[in-house]
C-alpha positions, 0 to 999 in steps of 0.5 A, spaced: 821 131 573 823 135 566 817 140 568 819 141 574 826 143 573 824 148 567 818 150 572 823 152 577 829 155 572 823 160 569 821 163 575 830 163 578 831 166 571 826 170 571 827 173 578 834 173 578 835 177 572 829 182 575 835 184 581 840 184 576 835 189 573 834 192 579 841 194 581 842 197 575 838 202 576 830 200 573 826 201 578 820 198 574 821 191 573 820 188 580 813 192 581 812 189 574 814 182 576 809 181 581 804 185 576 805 179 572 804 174 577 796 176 579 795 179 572 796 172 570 793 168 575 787 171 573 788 169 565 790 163 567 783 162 571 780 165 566 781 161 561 780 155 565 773 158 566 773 159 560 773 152 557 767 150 560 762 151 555 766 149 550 768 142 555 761 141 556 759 142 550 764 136 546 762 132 553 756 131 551 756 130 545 761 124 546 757 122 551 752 121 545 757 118 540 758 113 546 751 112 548 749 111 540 754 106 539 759 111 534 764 110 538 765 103 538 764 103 531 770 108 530 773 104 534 772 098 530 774 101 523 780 105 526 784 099 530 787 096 525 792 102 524 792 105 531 793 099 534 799 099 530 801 106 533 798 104 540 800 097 541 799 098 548 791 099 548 786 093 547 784 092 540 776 096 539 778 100 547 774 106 547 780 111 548 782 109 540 777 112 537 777 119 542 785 118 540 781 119 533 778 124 534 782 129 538 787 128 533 782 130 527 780 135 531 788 139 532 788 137 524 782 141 522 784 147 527 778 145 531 783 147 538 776 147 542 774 141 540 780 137 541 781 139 548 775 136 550 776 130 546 783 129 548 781 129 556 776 124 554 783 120 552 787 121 558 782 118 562 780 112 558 788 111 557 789 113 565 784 106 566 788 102 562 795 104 567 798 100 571 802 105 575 797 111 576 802 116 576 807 115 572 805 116 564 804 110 559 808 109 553 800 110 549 799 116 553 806 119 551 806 118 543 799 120 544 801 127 546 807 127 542 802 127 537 799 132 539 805 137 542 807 137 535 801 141 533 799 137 526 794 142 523 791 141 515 787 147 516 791 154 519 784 158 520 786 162 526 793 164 524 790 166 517 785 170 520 790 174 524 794 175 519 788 178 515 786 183 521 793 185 521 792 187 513 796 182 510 795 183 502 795 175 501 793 173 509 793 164 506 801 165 503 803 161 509 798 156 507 803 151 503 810 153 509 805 151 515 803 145 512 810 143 511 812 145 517 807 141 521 808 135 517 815 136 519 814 136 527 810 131 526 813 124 523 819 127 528 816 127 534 812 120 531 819 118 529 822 119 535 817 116 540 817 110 535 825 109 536 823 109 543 817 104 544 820 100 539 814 101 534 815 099 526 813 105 522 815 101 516 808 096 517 804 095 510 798 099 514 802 104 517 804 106 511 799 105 507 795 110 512 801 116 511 800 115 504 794 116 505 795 122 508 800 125 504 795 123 499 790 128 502 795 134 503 796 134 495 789 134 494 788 139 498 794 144 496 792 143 489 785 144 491 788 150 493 792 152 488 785 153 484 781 157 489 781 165 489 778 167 497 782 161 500 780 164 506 774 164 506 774 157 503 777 154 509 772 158 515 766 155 511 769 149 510 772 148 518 764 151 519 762 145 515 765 140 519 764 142 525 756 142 524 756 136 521 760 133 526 754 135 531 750 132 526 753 126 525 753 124 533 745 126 533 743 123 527 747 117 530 742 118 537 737 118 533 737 112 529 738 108 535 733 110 539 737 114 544 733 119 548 740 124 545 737 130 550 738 126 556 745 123 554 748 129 552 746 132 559 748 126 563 755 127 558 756 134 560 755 134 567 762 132 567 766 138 562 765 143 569 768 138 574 774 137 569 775 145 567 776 146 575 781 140 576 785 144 571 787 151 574 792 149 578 796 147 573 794 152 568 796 158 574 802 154 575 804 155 568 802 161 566 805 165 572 811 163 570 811 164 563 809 171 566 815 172 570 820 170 565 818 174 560 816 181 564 823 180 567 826 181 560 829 175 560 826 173 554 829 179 551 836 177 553 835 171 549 833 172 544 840 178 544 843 171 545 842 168 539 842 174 534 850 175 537 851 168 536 847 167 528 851 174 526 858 171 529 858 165 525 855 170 519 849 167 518 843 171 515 839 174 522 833 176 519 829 171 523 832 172 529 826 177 530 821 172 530 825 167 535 820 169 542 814 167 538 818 159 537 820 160 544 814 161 547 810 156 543 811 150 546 810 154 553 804 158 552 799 159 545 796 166 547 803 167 548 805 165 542 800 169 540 800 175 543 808 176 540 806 174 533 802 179 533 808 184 536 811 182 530 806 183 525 806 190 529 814 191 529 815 188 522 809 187 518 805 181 517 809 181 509 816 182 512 820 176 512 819 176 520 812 177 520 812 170 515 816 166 519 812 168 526 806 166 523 810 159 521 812 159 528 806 160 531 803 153 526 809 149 527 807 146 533 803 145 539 804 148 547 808 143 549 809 144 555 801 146 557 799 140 554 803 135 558 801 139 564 794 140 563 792 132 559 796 129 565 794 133 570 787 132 568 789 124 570 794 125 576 800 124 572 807 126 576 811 122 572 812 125 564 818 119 564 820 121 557 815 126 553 818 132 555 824 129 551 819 127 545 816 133 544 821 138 545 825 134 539 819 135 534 818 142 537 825 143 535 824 140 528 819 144 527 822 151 529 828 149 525 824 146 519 820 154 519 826 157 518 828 153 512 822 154 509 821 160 510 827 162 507 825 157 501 819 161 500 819 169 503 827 169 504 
């Protein structure tokens, strides 16, 4: 219901303020109002569209890993600590270990493969619901988890910096890490208050310190490493490969006739890729209208005014449209990130806190419309609330951060 109120109020907004315009002398707006609207229908489609191969592709591999066995055994190894989380989900249930991987997919960067692998969740939660279209509470700290946008390895904000000329592009490396962790055990936080979910059990934090442990390792990794860069596309390279290894060797030993596993997996990446592009053109379309309207513009005005007349420093202000269209639409988010690294440059303290911003968390609201319209869900019940509460941590902790860093 929440979606549906900002749905509306994005095109309201957006159309009321192109009038406003309009009576006001700009004559271009409205032509350009109705432009979006075709222009990001189209993109929405297209990116749809695009995410077949990528759909397909990770299908079928995860058709293979069930086929071969590796998804139960991930499954059987993993359920002691998500079932903590998922208390909900059948002990050894397959959506645990498509829980696993899509989870380490968003932490390695690996955006395409994560999609696939989080449709793949959905569906096996989705078995699982009694009430088909209202989301289960697995479903909302799943996708708490992934609206927070938990990312170890930032390979594309770092290689966008780099193309902008960037003198050091990984000096965001530490700050996004973070700021992610932040958003994070926030959102885990507060889906966990409201699920009644104990955080402090002896494997759940034996788990998070595993975890932080990992990160530390891997800031002093990094700390020693000359061309982070090129470390971590080498590294998300490896991984990737030696994921698709992984699920054929695991074919192979089980004798498996791994070609026709994958094909019979694959053939499901279209039909899934066709049931999003009506959520996809909804979104967009009025993302599109929202922003051409330049009622973006006049909130971030707002808030300058605000910040200054509470004498507070107004540096980052320059990067608030990257932080508010982030939980709405990432090639959005990026497109504005880009035009901060255009208007400011990517070493000015604007251009750092857009590419924190940009990390920080996950599309939000893409996300919610995309995994629970790929199962028919009408009721977000209280997901929308979660995310944006860890998206908001998210944004506030950037700015921190950032000042702590860069300032």
């Amino acid at each position: 219901m929440a979606l549906n109120y900002i749905w509306i109020g994005l095109f309201v907004v957006g159309i009321t303020v192109g009038v406003i315009r309009l009576l006001f002398g700009n004559y271009d707006v409205m032509p350009a109002m109705m432009e979006s609207l075709f222009s990001m229908s189209s993109m929405a489609f297209e990116m749809t569209i695009g995410l077949t191969g990528m759909l397909t592709l990770w299908m079928g591999m995860l058709k293979v890993g069930e086929d071969s066995g590796l998804v139960g055994r991930l499954a059987k190894a993993l359920s002691p600590v998500l079932t903590k989380l998922f208390p909900d989900i059948p002990k050894n249930h397959p959506a645990l270990s498509s829980i696993f991987m899509n989870i380490s997919a968003n932490m390695l960067g690996l955006d395409n493969a994560a999609t696939p692998m989080g449709l793949k969740a959905m569906k096996e939660l989705q078995s699982l619901n009694t009430q088909k279209d209202s989301a289960s509470n697995p479903m909302i700290m799943f996708l708490t988890i992934n609206t927070s946008g938990l990312t170890i390895i930032p390979i594309s904000i770092l290689a966008y910096r780099a193309k902008a000329g960037a003198a050091e592009p990984a000096d965001v490396f530490i700050p996004l890490l973070l700021t992610t962790l932040c958003s994070t055990m926030v959102g885990l936080l507060v889906v966990s208050v409201i699920q009644r979910i104990k955080l402090w059990d002896r494997t759940l934090l034996l788990t998070f310190g595993a975890l932080f442990a990992f990160v530390g390792g891997l800031l002093m990794l990094v700390l020693h490493t000359e061309n982070i860069q090129d470390f971590f596309r080498q590294m998300t390279a490896c991984i990737l490969l030696g994921v698709i290894l992984i699920f054929i060797v695991s074919g192979l030993r089980a004798r498996l006739n791994v070609y026709d596993s994958f094909i019979e997996g694959a053939k499901g990446g279209f039909g899934i890729a066709v049931s999003l592009i009506p959520y996809c053109v909804a979104i967009l379309v009025a993302i599109g209208v929202f922003r051409v309207s330049g009622a973006l513009t006049m909130v971030e005005n707002g808030v300058r005014s605000i910040v200054e007349f509470f004498g507070i420093n107004s540096d980052f202000v320059g990067a608030i449209p990257v932080a508010l269209m982030k939980p709405l639409n990432g090639s959005g988010a990026r497109g504005m990130m880009l035009e901060c690294f255009s208007s400011y440059g990517p070493d000015s303290f604007v251009g750092h806190l857009a590419s924190i911003f940009q990390g920080s968390t996950d599309t939000t609201f893409y996300i919610l419309a995309i995994y629970f319209g790929s199962v028919g869900i009408k009721k977000y019940r209280y997901s929308v609330l979660c995310g944006l509460v860890a998206d908001f941590a998210g944004i506030l902790a950037a700015v921190l951060i950032c000042y702590l860093f860069f300032g």
